[in-house]
TILO-778091 format. One record per atom (N, C-alpha, C): x, y, z; residue in one letter. Coordinates in steps of 0.05 Angstrom, whole numbers, padded with zeros to 5 digits, always signed. Example, Ala and Ser with C-alpha at 12.3 -4.5 7.8 and 13.67 -1.06 7.14 Angstrom:
+00264-00114+00156a+00246-00090+00156a+00264-00066+00156a+00257-00045+00142s+00273-00021+00143s+00258+00001+00157s
END
This chain:
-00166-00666-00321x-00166-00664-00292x-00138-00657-00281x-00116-00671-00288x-00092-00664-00284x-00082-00642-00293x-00098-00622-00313x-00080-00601-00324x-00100-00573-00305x-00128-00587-00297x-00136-00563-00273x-00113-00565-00248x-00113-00586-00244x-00100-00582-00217x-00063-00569-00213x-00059-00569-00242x-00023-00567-00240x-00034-00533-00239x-00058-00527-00255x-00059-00495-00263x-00066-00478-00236x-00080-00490-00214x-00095-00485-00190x-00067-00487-00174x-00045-00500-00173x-00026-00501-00161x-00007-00479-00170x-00004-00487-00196x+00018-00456-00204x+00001-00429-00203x-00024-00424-00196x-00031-00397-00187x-00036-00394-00159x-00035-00418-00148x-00028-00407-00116x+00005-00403-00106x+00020-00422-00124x+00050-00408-00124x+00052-00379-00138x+00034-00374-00144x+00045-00341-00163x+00027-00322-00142x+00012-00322-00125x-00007-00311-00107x+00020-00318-00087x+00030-00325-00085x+00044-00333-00059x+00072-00318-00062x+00083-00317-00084x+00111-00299-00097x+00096-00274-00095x+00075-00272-00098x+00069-00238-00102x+00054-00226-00078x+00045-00245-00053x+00050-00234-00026x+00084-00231-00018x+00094-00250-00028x+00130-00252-00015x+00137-00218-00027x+00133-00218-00057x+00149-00183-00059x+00131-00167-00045x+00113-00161-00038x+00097-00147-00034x+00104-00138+00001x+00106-00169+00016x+00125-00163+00035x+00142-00146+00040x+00175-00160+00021x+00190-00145+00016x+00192-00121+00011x+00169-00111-00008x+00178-00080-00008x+00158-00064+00012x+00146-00077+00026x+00135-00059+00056x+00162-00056+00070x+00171-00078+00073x+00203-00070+00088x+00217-00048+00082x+00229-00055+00053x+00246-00040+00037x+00231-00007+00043x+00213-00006+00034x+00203+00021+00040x+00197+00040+00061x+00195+00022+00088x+00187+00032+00112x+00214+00039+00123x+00246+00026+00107x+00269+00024+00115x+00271+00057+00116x+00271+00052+00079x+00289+00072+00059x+00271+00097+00046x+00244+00087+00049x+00229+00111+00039x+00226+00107+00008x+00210+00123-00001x+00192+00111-00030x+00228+00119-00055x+00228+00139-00048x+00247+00157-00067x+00278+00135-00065x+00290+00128-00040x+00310+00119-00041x+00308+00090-00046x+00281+00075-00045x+00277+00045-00046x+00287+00044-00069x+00311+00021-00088x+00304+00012-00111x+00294-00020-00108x+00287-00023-00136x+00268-00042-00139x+00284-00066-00143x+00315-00063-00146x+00330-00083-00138x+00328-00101-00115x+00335-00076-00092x+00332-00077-00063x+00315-00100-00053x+00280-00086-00065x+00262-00106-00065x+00261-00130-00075x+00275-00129-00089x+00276-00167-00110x+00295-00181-00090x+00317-00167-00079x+00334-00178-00063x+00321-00199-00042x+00303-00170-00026x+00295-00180+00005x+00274-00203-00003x+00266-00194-00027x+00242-00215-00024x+00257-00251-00043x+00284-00254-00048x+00299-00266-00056x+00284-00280-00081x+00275-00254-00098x+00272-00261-00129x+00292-00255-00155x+00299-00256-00173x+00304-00234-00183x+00295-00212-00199x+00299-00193-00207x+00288-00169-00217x+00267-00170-00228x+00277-00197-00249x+00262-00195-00270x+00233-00217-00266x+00243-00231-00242x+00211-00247-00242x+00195-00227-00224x+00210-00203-00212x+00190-00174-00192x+00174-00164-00208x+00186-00165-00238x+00175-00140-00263x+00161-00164-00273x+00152-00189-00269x+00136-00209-00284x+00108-00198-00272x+00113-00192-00243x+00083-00183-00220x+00079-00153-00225x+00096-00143-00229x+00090-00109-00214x+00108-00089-00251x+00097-00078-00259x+00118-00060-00278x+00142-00047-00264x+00135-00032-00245x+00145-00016-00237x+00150-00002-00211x+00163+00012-00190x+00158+00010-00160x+00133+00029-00160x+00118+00047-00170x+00101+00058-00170x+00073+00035-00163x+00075+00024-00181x+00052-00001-00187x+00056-00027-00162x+00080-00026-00157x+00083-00043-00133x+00072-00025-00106x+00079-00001-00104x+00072+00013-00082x+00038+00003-00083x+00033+00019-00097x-00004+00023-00102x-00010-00014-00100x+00000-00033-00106x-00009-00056-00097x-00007-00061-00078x+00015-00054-00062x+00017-00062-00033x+00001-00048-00013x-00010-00020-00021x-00031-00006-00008x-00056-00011-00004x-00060-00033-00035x-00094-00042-00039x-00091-00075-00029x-00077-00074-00025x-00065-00113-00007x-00073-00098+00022x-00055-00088+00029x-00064-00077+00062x-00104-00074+00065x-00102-00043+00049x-00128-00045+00051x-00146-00063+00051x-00146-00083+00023x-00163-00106+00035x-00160-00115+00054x-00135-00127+00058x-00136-00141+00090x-00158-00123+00111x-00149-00094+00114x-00163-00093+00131x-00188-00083+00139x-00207-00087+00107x-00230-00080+00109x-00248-00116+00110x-00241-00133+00095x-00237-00157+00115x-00237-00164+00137x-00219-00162+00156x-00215-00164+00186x-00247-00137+00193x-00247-00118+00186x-00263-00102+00189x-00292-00116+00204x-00291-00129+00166x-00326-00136+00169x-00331-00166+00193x-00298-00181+00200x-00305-00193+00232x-00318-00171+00249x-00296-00165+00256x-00300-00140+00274x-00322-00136+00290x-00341-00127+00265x-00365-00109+00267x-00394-00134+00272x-00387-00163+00269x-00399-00177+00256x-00423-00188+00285x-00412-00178+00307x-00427-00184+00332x-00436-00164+00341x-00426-00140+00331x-00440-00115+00345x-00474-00117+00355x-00488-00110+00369x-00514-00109+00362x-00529-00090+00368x-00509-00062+00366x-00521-00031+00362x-00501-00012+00355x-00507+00011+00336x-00491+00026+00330x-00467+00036+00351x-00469+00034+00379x-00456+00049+00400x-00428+00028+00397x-00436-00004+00404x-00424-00032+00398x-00405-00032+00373x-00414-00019+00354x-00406-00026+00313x-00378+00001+00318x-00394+00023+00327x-00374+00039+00331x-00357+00039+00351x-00350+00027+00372x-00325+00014+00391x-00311-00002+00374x-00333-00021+00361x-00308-00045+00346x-00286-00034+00328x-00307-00023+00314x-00288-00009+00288x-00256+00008+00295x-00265+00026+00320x-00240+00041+00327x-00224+00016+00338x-00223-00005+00353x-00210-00027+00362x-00191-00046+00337x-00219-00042+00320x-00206-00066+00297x-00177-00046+00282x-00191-00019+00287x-00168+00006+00272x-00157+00005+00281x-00147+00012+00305x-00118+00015+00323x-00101-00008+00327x-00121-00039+00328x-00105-00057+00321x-00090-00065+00309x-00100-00058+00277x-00098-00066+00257x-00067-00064+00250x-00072-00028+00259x-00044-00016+00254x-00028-00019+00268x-00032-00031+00288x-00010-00047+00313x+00002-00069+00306x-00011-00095+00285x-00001-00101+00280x+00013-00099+00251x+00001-00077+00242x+00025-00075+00209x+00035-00048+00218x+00051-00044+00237x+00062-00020+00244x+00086-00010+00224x+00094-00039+00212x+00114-00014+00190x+00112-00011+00173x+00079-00026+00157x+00068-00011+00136x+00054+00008+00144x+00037+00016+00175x+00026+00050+00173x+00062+00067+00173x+00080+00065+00183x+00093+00084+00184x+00107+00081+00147x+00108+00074+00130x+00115+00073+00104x+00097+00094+00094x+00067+00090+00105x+00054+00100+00092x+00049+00132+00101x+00045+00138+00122x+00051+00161+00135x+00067+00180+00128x+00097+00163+00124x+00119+00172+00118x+00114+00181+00084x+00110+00176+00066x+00109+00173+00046x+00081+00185+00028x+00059+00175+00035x+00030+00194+00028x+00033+00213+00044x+00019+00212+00071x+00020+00233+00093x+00030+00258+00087x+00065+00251+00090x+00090+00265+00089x+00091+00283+00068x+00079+00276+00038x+00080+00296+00018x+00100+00282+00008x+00119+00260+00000x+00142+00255-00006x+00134+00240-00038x+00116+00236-00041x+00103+00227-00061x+00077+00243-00085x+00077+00247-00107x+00066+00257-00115x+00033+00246-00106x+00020+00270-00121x-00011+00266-00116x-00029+00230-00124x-00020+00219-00144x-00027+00202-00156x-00028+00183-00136x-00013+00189-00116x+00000+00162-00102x-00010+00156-00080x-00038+00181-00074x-00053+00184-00055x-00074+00178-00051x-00088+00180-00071x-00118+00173-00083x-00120+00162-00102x-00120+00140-00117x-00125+00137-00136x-00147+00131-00151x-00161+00128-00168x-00198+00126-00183x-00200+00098-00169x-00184+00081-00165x-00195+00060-00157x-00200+00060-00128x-00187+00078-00104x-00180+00078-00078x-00205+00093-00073x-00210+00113-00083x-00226+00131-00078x-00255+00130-00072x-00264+00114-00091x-00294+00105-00082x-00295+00086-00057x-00277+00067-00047x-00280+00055-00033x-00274+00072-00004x-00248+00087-00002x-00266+00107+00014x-00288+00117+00021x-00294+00125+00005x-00316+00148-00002x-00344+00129+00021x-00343+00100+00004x-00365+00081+00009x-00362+00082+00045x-00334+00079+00054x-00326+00070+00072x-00337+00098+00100x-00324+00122+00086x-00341+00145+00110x-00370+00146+00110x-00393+00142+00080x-00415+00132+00086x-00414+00108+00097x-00402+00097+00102x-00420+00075+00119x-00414+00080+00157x-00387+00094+00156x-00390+00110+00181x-00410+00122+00186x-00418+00138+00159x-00440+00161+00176x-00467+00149+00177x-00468+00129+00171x-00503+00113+00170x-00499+00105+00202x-00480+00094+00211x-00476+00078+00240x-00485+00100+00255x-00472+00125+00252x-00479+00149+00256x-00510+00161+00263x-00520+00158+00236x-00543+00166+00241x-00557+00146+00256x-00560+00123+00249x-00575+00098+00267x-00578+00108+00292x-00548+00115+00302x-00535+00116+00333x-00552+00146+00344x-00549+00164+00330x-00572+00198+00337x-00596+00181+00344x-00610+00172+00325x-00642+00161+00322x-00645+00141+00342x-00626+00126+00352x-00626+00104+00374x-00627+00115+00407x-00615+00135+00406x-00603+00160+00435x-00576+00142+00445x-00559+00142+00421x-00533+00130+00425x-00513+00157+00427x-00523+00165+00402x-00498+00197+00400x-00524+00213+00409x-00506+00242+00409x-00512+00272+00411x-00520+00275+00379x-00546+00297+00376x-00561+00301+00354x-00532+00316+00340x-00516+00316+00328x-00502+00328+00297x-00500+00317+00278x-00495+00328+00261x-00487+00321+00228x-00476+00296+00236x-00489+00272+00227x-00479+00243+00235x-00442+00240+00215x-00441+00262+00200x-00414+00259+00171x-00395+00273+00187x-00401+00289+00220x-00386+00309+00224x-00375+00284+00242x-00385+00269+00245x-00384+00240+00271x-00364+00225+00259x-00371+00220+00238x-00356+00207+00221x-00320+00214+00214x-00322+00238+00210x-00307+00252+00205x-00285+00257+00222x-00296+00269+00244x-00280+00267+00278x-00264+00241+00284x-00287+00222+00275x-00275+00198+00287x-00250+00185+00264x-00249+00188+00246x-00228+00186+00232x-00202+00199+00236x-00200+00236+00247x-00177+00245+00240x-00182+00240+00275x-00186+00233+00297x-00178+00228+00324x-00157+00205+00316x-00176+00188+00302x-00154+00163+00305x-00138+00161+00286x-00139+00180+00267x-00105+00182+00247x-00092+00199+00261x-00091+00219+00277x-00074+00224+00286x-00067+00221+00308x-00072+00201+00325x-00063+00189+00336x-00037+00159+00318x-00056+00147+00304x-00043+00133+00289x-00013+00140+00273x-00014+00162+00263x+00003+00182+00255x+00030+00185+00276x+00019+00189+00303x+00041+00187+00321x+00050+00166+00328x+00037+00146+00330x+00054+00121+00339x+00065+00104+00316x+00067+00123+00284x+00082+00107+00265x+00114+00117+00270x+00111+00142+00283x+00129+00160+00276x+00160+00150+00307x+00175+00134+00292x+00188+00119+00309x+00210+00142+00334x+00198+00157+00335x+00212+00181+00358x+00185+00202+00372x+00162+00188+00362x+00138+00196+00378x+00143+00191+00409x+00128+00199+00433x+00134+00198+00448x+00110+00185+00471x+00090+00186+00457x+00060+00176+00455x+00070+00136+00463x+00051+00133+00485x+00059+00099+00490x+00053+00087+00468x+00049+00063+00458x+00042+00049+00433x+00013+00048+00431x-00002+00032+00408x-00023+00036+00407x-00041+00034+00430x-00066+00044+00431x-00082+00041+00463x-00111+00053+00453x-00123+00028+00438x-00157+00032+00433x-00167+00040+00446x-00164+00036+00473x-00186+00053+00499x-00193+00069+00491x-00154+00087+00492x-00157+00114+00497x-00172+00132+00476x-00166+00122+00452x-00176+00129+00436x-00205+00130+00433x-00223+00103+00447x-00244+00101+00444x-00262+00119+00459x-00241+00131+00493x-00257+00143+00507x-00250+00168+00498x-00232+00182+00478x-00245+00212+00473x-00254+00210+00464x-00263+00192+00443x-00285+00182+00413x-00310+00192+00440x-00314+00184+00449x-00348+00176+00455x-00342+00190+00490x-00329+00196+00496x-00327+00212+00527x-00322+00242+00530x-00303+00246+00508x-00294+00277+00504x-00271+00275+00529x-00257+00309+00535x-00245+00313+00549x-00257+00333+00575x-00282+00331+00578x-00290+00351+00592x-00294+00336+00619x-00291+00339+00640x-00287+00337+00663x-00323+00344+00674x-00340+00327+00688x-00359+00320+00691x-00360+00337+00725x-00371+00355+00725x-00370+00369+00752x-00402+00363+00760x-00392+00353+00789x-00417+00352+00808x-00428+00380+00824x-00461+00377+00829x-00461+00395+00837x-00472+00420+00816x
END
């Protein structure tokens, strides 16, 4: 009994060192950028040394790609709150863009790391998709486009390609997202509304008459 409990304790101290670097090198990287970060840097901020960084992570490559699938979970998590009261596709799809723009409001200097760094091209291809990232996307725009279709068949949306719905609504709100990482944008800070009312309002001006 005593040797579960010391083991259950020393793996929530090692879960807990490996959110602390993981931290740290969101910093380090959102500072300095992928290419100029070293992995010293990161052992610094996150006040380990090197060699207990390289006990968690091989390499800054392998630290990057963890700290991207740390975010991610977090915020497909927070996600499934989110969505968890909705009680029609029109509802599921407001939340979602809300829980998105949030999200990234509050980890604003891991979207701009990332922006800066995938986005940007500053990083090779690997570093963008990877076999493990990929399907969970993939899962993630189907399940946009099912809300989608629900929402056509309900008389929530306009009859189109429910993937083209999907699709829209993603690069509206990355690039918007995109601009408010970018610390000389000129765009106010985040603002779900707005985002929500071109999502579902458009820009066309409603003439009477």
């Amino acid at each position: 009994m005593l040797t579960t409990e010391r083991v259950s304790r020393k793996e929530r101290e090692r879960q807990q060192h490996r959110v602390e670097i993981l931290d740290a090198a969101e910093k380090v990287l959102a500072q300095k950028g992928f290419h100029a970060a070293t992995v010293q840097e990161i052992a610094e901020t996150a006040e380990f040394s090197v060699g207990t960084l390289y006990n968690f992570f091989p390499g800054k490559e392998e630290l990057y790609n963890a700290l991207i699938d740390h975010r991610v979970e977090e915020y497909f998590t927070g996600l499934q709150e989110a969505i968890a009261g909705a009680a029609n596709p029109l509802e599921k799809i407001r939340a979602i863009v809300r829980h998105k723009i949030l999200f990234c409001q509050l980890r604003r200097r891991f979207i701009t790391m990332f922006f800066t760094t995938v986005s940007g091209g500053r990083i090779g291809p690997r570093l963008q998709m990877t076999k493990q990232r990929e399907p969970r996307y993939r899962a993630y725009l189907d399940y946009l486009t099912s809300i989608f279709a629900e929402g056509i068949d309900q008389g929530f949306f306009v009859r189109v390609d429910p993937l083209a719905l999907a699709v829209g609504m993603e690069g509206l709100s990355d690039a918007f997202i995109a601009q408010w990482a970018d610390p000389e944008s000129r765009l106010p800070g985040p603002d779900p509304d707005l985002v929500e009312r071109l999502l579902l309002e458009g820009i066309t001006m409603k003439r009477q008459g």
